[in-house]
C-alpha positions in Angstrom: 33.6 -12.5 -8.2 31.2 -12.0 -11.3 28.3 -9.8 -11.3 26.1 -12.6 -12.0 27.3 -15.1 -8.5 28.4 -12.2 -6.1 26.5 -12.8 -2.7 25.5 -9.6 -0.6 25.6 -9.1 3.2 22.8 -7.6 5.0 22.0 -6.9 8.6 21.0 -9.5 10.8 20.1 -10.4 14.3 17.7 -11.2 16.0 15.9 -9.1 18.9 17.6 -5.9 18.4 18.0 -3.7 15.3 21.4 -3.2 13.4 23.3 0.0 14.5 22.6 3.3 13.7 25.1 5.3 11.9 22.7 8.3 11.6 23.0 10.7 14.4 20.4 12.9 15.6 21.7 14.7 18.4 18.9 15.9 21.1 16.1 13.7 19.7 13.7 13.5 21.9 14.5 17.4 23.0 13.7 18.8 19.1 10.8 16.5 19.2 9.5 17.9 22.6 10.6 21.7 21.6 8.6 21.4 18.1 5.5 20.5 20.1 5.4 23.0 22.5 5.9 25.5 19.7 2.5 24.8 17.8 0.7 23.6 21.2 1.5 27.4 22.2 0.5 28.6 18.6 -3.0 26.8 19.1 -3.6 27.4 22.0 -2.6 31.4 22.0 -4.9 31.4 18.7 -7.7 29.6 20.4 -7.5 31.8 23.5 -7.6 35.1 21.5 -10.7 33.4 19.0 -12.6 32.5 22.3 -12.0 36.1 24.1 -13.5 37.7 21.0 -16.5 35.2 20.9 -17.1 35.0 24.4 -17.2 39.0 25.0 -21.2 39.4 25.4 -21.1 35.6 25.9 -20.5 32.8 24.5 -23.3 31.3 21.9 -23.7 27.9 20.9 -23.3 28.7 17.1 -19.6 31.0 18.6 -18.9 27.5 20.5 -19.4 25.9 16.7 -17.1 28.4 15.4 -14.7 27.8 18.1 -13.9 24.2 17.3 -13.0 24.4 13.8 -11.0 27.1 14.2 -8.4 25.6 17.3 -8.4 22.9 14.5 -7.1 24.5 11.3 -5.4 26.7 13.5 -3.5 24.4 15.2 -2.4 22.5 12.0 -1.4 25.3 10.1 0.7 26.3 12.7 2.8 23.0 12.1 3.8 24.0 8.7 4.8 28.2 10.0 7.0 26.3 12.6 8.5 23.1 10.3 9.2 26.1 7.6 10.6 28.5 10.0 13.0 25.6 11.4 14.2 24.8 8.1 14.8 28.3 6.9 17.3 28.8 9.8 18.7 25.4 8.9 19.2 26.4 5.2 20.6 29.8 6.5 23.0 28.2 8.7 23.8 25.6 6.4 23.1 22.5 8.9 22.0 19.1 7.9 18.2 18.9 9.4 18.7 15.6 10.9 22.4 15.8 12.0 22.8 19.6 12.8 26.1 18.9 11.0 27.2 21.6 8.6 26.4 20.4 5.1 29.0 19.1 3.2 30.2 16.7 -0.2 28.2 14.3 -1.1 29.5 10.3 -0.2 31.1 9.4 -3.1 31.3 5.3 -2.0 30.8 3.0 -4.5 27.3 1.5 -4.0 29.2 -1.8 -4.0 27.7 -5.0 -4.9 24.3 -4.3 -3.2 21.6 -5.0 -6.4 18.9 -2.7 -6.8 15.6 -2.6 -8.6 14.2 0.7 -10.5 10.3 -0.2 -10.1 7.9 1.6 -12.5 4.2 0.6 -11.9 1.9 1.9 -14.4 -2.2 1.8 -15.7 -3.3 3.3 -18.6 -0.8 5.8 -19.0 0.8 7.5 -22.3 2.9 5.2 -23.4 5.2 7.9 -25.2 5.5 9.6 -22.3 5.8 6.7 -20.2 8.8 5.4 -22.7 10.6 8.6 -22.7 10.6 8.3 -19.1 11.6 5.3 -18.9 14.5 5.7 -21.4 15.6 8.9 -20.1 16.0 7.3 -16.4 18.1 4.3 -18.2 20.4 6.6 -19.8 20.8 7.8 -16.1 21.8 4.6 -14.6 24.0 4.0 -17.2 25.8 7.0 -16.7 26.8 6.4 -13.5 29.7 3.4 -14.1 27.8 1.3 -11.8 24.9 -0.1 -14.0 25.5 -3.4 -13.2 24.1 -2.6 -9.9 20.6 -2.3 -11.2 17.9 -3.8 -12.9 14.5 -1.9 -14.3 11.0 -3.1 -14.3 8.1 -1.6 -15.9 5.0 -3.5 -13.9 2.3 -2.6 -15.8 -1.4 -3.3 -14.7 -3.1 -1.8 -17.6 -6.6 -3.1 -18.6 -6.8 -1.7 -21.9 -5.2 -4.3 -24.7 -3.7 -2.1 -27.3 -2.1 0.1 -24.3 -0.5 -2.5 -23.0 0.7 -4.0 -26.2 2.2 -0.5 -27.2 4.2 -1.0 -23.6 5.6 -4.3 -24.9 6.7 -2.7 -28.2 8.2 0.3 -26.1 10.0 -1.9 -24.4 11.9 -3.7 -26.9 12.7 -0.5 -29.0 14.6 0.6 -25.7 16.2 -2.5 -25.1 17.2 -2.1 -28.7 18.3 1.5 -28.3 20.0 1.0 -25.2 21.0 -2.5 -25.3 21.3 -4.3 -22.0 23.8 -2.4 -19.6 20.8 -1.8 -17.0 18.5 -4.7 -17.3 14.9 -3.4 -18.2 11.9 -6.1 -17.9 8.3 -5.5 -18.5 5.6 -7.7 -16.6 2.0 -7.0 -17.3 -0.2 -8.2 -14.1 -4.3 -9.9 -15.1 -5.5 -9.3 -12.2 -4.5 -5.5 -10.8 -6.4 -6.3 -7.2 -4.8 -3.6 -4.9 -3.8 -1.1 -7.7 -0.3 0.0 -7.2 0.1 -1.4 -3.9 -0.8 -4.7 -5.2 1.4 -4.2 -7.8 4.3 -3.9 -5.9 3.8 -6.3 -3.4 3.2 -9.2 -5.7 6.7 -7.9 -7.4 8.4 -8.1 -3.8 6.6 -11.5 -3.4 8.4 -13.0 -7.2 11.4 -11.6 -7.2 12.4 -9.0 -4.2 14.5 -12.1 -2.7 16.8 -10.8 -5.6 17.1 -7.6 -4.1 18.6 -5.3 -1.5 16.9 -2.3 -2.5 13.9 -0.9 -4.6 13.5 2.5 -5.8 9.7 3.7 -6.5 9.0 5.7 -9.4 5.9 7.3 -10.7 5.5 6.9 -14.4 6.1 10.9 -14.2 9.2 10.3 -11.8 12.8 11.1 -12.9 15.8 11.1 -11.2 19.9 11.7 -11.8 22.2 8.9 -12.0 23.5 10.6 -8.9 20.8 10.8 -6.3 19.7 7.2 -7.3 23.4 6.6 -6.1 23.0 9.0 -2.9 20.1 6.8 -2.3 21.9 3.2 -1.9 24.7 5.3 -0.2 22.1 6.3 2.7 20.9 2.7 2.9 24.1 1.3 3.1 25.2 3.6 5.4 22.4 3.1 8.0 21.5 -0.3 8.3 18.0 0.4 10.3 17.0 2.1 7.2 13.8 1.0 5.8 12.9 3.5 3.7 14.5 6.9 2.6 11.8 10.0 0.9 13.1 12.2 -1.6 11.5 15.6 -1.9 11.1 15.8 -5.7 10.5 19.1 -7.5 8.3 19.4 -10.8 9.9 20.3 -13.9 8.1 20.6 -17.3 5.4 23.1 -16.1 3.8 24.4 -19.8 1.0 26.2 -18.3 0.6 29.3 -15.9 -1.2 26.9 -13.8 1.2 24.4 -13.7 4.2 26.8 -13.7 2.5 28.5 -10.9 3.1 24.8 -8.9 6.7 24.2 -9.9 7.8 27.7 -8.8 5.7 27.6 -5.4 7.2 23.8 -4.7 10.9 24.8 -5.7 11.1 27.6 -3.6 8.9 26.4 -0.6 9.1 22.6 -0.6 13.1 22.2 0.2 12.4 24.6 3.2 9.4 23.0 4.6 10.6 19.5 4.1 14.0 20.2 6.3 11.8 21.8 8.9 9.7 18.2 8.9 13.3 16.3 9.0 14.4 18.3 11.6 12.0 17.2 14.2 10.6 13.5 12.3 14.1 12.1 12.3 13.8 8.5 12.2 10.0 8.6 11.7 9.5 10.1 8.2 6.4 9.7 6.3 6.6 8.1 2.4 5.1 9.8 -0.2 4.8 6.8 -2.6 7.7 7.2 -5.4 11.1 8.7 -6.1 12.3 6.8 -2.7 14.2 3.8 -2.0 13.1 0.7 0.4 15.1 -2.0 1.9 13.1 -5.1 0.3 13.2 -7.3 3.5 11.9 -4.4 5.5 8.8 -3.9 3.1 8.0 -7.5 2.5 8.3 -8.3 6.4 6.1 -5.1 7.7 4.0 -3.2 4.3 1.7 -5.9 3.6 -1.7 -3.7 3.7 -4.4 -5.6 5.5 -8.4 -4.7 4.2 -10.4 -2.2 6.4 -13.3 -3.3 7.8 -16.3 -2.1 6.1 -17.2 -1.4 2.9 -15.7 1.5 0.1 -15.5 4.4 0.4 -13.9 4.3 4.1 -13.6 0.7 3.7 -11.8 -2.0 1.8 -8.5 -1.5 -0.1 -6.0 0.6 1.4 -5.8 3.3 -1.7 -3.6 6.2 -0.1 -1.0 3.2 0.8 2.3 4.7 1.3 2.0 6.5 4.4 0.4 3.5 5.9 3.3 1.5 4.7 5.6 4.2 6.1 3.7 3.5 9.5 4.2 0.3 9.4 7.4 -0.2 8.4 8.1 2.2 11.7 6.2 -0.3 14.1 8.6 -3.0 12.3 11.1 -1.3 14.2 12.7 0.2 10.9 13.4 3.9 10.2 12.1 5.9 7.7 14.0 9.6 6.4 13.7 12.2 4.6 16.6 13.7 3.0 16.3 16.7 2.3 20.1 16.7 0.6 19.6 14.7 -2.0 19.0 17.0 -5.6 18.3 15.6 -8.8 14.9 14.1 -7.9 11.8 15.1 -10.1 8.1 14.8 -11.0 5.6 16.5 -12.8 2.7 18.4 -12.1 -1.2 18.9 -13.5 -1.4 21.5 -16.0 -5.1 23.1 -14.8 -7.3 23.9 -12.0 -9.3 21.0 -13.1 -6.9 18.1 -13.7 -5.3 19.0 -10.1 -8.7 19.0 -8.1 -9.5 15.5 -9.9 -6.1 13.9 -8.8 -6.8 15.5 -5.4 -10.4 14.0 -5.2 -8.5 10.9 -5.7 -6.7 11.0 -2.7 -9.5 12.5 -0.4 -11.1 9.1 -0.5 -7.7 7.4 0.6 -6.4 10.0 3.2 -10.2 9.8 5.1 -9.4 5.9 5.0 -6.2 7.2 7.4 -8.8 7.6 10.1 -9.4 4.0 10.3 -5.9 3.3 10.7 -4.9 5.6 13.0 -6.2 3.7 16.0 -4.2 0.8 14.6 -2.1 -0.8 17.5 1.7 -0.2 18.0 2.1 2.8 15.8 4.7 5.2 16.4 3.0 8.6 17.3 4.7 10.4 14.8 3.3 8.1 12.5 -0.5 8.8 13.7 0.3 12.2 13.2 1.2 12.0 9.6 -2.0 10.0 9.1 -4.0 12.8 11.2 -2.3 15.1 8.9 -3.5 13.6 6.0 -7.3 13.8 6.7 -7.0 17.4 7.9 -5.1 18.2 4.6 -8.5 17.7 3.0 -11.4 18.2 5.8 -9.4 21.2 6.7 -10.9 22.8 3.6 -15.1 21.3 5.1 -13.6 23.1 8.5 -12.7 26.3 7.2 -15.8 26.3 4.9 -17.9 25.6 8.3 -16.3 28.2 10.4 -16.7 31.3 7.8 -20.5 29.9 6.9 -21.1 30.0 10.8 -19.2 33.0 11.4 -21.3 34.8 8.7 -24.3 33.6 10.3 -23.5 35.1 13.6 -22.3 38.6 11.8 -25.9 39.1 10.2 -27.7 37.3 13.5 -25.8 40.3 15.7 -26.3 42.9 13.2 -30.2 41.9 12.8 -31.0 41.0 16.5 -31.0 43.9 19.2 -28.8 44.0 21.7 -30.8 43.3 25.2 -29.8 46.2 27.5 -31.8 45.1 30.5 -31.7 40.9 30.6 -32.8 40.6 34.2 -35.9 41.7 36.7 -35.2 44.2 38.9 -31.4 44.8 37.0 -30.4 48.8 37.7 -27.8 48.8 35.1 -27.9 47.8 31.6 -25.7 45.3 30.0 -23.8 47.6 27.4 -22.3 45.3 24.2 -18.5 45.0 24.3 -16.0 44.4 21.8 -12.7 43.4 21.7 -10.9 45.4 18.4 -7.5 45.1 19.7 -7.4 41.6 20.1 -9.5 41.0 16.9 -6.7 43.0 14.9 -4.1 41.5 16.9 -5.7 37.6 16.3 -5.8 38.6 12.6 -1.9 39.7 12.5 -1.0 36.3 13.8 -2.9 35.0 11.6 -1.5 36.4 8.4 2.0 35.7 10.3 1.3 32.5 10.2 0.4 32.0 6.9 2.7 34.3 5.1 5.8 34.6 7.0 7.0 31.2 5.6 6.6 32.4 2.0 8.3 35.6 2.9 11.6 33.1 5.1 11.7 30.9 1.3 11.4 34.0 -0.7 14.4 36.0 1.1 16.5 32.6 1.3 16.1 32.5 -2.3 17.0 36.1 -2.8 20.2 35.1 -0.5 21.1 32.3 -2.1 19.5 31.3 -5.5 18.6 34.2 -7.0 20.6 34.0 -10.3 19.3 30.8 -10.6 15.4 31.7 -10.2 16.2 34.7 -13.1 17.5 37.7 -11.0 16.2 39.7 -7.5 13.6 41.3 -9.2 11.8 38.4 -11.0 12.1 36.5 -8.2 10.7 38.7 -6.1 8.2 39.6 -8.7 7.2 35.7 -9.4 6.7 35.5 -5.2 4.5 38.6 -4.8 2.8 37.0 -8.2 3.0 33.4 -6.2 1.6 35.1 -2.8 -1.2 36.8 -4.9 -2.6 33.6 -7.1 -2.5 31.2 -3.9 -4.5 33.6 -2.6 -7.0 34.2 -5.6 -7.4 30.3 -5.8 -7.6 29.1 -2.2 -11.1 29.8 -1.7 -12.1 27.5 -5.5 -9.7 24.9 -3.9 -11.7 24.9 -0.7 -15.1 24.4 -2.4 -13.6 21.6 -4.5 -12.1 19.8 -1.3 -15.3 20.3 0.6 -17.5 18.8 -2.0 -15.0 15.6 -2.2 -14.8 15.6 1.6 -18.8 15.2 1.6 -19.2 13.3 -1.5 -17.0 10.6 0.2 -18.6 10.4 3.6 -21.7 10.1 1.7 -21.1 6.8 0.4 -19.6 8.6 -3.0 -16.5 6.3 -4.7 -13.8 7.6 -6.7 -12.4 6.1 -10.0 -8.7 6.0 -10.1 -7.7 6.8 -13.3 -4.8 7.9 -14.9 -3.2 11.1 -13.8 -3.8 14.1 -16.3 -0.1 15.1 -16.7 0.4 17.2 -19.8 -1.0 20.9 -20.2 -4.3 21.8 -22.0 -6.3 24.5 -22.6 -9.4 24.3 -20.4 -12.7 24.9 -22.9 -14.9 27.8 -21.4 -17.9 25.2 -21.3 -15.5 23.1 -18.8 -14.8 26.0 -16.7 -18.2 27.2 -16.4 -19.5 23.6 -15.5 -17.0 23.4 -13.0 -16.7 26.6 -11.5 -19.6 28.5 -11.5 -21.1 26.7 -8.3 -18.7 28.2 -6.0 -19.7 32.0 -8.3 -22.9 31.3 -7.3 -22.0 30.5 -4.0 -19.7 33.3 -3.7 -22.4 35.9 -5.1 -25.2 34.7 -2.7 -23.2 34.5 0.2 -21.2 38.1 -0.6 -24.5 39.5 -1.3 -26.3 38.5 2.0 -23.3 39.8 4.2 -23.4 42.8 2.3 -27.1 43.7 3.3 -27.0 42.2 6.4 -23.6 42.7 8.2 -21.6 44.5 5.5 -18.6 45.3 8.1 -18.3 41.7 8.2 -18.1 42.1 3.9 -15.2 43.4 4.5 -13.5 41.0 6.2 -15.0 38.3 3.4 -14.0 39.7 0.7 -10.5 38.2 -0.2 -11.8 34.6 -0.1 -15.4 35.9 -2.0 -13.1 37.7 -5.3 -11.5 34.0 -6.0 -15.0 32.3 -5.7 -16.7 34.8 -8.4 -14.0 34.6 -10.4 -13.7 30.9 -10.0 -14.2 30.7 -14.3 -12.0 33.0 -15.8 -9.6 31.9 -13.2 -10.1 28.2 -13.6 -9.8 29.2 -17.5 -7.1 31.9 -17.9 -4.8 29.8 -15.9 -5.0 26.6 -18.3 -3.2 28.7 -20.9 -0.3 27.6 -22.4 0.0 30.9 -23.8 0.0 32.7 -20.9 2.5 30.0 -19.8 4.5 30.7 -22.3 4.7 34.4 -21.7 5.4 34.0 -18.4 8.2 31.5 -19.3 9.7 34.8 -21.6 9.4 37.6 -19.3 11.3 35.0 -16.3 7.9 34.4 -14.1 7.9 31.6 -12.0 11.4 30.5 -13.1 12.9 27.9 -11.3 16.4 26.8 -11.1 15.6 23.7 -13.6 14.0 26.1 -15.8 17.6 27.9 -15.7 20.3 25.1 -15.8 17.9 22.0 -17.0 19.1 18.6 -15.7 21.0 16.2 -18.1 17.8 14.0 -17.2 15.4 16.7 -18.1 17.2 17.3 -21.2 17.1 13.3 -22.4 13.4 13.5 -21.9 12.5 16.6 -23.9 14.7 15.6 -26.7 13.2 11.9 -26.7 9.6 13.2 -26.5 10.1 16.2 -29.5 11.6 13.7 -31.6 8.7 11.5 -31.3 11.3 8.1 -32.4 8.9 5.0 -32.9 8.3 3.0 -30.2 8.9 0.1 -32.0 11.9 -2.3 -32.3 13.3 -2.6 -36.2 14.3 -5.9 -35.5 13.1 -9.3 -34.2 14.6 -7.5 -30.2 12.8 -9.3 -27.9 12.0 -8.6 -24.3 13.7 -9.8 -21.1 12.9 -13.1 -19.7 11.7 -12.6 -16.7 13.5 -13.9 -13.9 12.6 -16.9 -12.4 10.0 -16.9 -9.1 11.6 -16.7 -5.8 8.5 -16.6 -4.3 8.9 -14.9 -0.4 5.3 -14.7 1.3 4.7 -10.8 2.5 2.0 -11.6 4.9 -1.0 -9.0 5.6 -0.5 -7.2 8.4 -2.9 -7.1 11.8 -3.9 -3.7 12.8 -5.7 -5.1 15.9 -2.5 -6.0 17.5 0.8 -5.3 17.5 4.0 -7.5 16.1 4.6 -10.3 17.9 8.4 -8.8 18.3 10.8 -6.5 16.4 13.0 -9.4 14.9 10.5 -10.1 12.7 11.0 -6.8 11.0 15.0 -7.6 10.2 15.8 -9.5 7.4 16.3 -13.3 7.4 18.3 -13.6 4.3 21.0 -13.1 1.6 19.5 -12.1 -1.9 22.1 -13.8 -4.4 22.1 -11.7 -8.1 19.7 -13.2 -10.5 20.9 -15.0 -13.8 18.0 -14.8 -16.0 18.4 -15.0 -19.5 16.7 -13.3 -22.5 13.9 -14.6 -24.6 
């Protein structure tokens, strides 16, 4: 059988799904004993908060602090347990889904199952883009099963000479490279839906070619080996619709950005096995370096508009976990393995560049709440989505709380305490306070926020330390980590509660390109953007100060990272500082220390700059012909009208199109 007739078999059937071959012992139990964990976190934290308030009686502006706090409490308490599980399950060496000890990889052949490597781009660098893309072929071809696989580079970009440059770096790697992985380039006229659109008109064209398709960002790279480790899971688990990566940044040039690859290397593995652990079958889907089953996404993903107008309404733009959602009502099951190594991304260099990609997203994750009442959901599902707004209003809440906290400092400080309240009362009311609990609520909650640092940092110490430069860098780069999280937190927090406000003001957000390389913030940048939350942070340090300055105190760590907000935002741009950390082993990750072979590719492609453009009359792929498959918008006013129609319905043959 040829690679260009082969047939493929799928799972079918109708009214049931295919069989599970991924076991997850005590499900339901995990699921059950991960709730009652945070429910008794929140509701322990909220107790204590609400003793403290309600001491000399509870106000209506304590009651206002009350709220926000059970809320932020509560939800950070799902990342303390979720990264407390998965340091045990690092320590004891168990697969978070299977509790089995963790072993070899599958080495199985991916067979004749045909896969597509999807890059959708707009506007980006086309060097960087072309590197990328190159370095990822090379990948694919070094596995001994490129025949499996076929690249595309969708492309909506707007601007004419951007996308012309695409077409040129195209054929210069098809010249390069020649044509052991198939690489075609289709630019779309009408980018309706941005990435999401993208993709499904791809699915709709030619996914009936397809088993599989693997999401990249234009930033995305990944090993030959966990693209393979990725068809393995499918084939292996039939019910699979969609297996997550956790990718890791590499490439960090800045202290800012090298700041984020060290705090995601050593934190991200733990907290994402803690999430496996008790999500299972339910997983969420961050968007790229992850594989789908193409019947599955045609059949369930097709985003439907929400009612309304922009900003809450209209397009879907945060798409993936609502794709993830509901794929999961298709009756489909979405992981997250955690096993898989070799999968990478890159970060923002600067303050600056990461609060504008974030402000990007606030406008899509507050779209969440409009979907979350969506019939048939799975709940784990609406709690990703509930996630996802609190992961930006979390910042408005905690902003609210200390604003009305301070308020109520200065109000007791300034206001008298009434002795006798009542006629006739023989006793005075004397003031109470509650200093015990108040230190003890305050222990819990730098527990809660520290102790998983502290779990990742002595797991790396235990297991990883040669690779993250020695004990005492390590530890050194995590006091260093602990210290600037801290110093920033409070900036972030006034950037996320601008956006969150801006937003549900009617504000809309542009969705350019992501700002991926590292520059040097200009002082005049840094001032314009940070010295609103200095003033901020002078005016409100200096009002606590004269009006409840034991309450100062206790402001103090989040007022030092709002007046220094500039030099922060500035000094932390630097690729000189970056370098010097780089030298001296700060923030070293294991990449930084044995660099991937895909890594490698890219740098070397990128510092010898080759010309994008073919020496000869190379032309580009033909695309394939149409095999046009309908991916019907989906109804979040009722549910599916049953589960079958979630399984695929056919047998993708192997495409035989030719070259132009």
């Amino acid at each position: 059988m040829t690679a260009d007739n082969r047939t493929h078999s799928l799972p079918s059937g109708r009214g049931s799904l295919p069989r599970e071959y991924v076991r997850y012992p005590g499900n339901r139990l995990r699921r059950l004993f991960f709730a009652l964990l945070v429910l008794a976190t929140g509701v322990s934290g909220t107790y204590a908060m609400y003793a403290i308030l309600a001491a000399n009686g509870l106000s209506l502006l304590e009651g206002a602090v009350l709220l926000p706090f059970a809320i932020t409490f509560s939800w950070i308490a799902i990342a303390f347990w979720s990264s407390v599980i998965g340091c045990l399950l690092w320590l004891l060496r168990r697969e978070p889904m299977t509790l089995r000890r963790m072993g070899s990889a599958d080495q199985q052949s991916p067979g004749e199952a045909r896969t597509a490597v999807v890059m959708p781009i707009h506007n980006e660098t086309v060097d960087r883009v072309a590197a990328g893309l190159e370095a990822n072929i090379a990948e694919l071809e070094g596995t001994g099963h490129a025949a499996c696989f076929d690249v595309y580079l969708l492309s909506d970009s707007t601007d004419d000479a951007i996308a012309a440059a695409e077409r040129q770096a195209c054929r210069a790697i098809r010249e390069r490279r020649g044509d052991t992985v198939r690489l075609f380039y289709r630019r779309r006229d009408d980018n309706r839906g941005r990435k999401a659109g993208n993709i499904a008109d791809f699915c709709r064209r030619w996914g009936a070619y397809y088993d599989y398709m693997i999401i990249l960002d234009a930033d995305s790279l990944m090993t030959g080996e966990s693209i393979l480790a990725l068809v393995r899971g499918m084939q292996a688990n039939p019910a699979a619709g969609l297996i997550q990566t956790v990718p890791l940044p590499v490439r960090g040039r800045t202290f800012f950005a090298r700041f984020l690859q060290f705090a995601a290397t050593l934190h991200s593995p733990v907290l994402a096995a803690g999430f496996s652990f008790w999500q299972t079958n339910a997983a969420n889907y961050w968007g790229h370096n992850a594989i789908l089953r193409v019947t599955a996404f045609r059949a369930c993903c097709g985003l439907p508009d929400l009612p309304g107008r922009p900003p809450l309404g209209g397009e879907i733009l945060s798409h993936d976990f609502v794709e993830a959602a509901l794929m999961r009502r298709g009756g489909w099951h979405c992981y997250l393995f955690t096993g898989i190594r070799g999968s990478y991304e890159e970060v923002p260099g600067n303050m600056l560049d990461f609060a504008k990609r974030d402000r990007r997203w606030t406008q899509g994750n507050l779209q969440h709440a409009r979907v979350l009442p969506a019939k048939g959901l799975h709940w784990l599902s609406r709690l990703h989505m509930g996630m996802g707004v609190l992961a930006f209003t979390a910042s408005l809440l905690w902003l609210t709380m200390l604003g009305l906290s301070t308020v109520d400092a200065i109000w007791r400080a300034v206001d008298p305490h009434g002795f006798f309240t009542r006629p006739n009362q023989l006793f005075p009311d004397w003031p109470t306070s509650k200093p015990g609990l108040m230190g003890l609520l305050l222990g819990a909650t730098v527990v809660v926020l520290v102790v998983p640092k502290v779990l990742a940092l002595g797991l790396g110490l235990l297991r990883q330390r040669r690779a993250y430069g020695g004990g005492v860098r390590l530890v050194v780069s995590g006091l260093l980590e602990l210290v600037f999280s801290v110093l920033i937190a409070p900036i972030m927090m006034i950037f996320h509660s601008s956006f969150v406000v801006g937003v549900l003001l009617g504000g809309r957000v542009n969705w350019h390109p992501q700002a991926r390389e590292g520059r040097i913030l200009p002082w005049s940048e840094a001032c314009r953007r940070g010295l609103p939350a200095t003033i901020v942070g002078i005016l409100w340090g200096g009002a606590t100060w004269i009006g409840a300055p034991q309450f100062f105190l206790w402001l103090l760590p989040v007022l030092i990272g709002m007046v220094l907000a500039v030099p922060v935002i500035r000094l932390s741009s630097s690729p000189l500082l970056g370098r010097w950390a780089q030298r001296a082993g700060i923030f070293r990750t294991p990449a930084d220390t044995n660099p991937p072979d895909v890594v490698v590719r890219l740098e070397q492609l990128l510092q010898q700059r080759p010309a994008w453009t073919p020496t000869t009359a190379m032309q580009l792929l033909a695309l394939p012909a149409e095999r046009w498959r309908d991916m019907p918008a989906q109804s979040l006013d009722r549910r599916p009208r049953s589960r079958s129609a979630a399984l695929p319905l056919g047998t993708p043959t192997r495409m035989s199109g030719g070259e132009s």
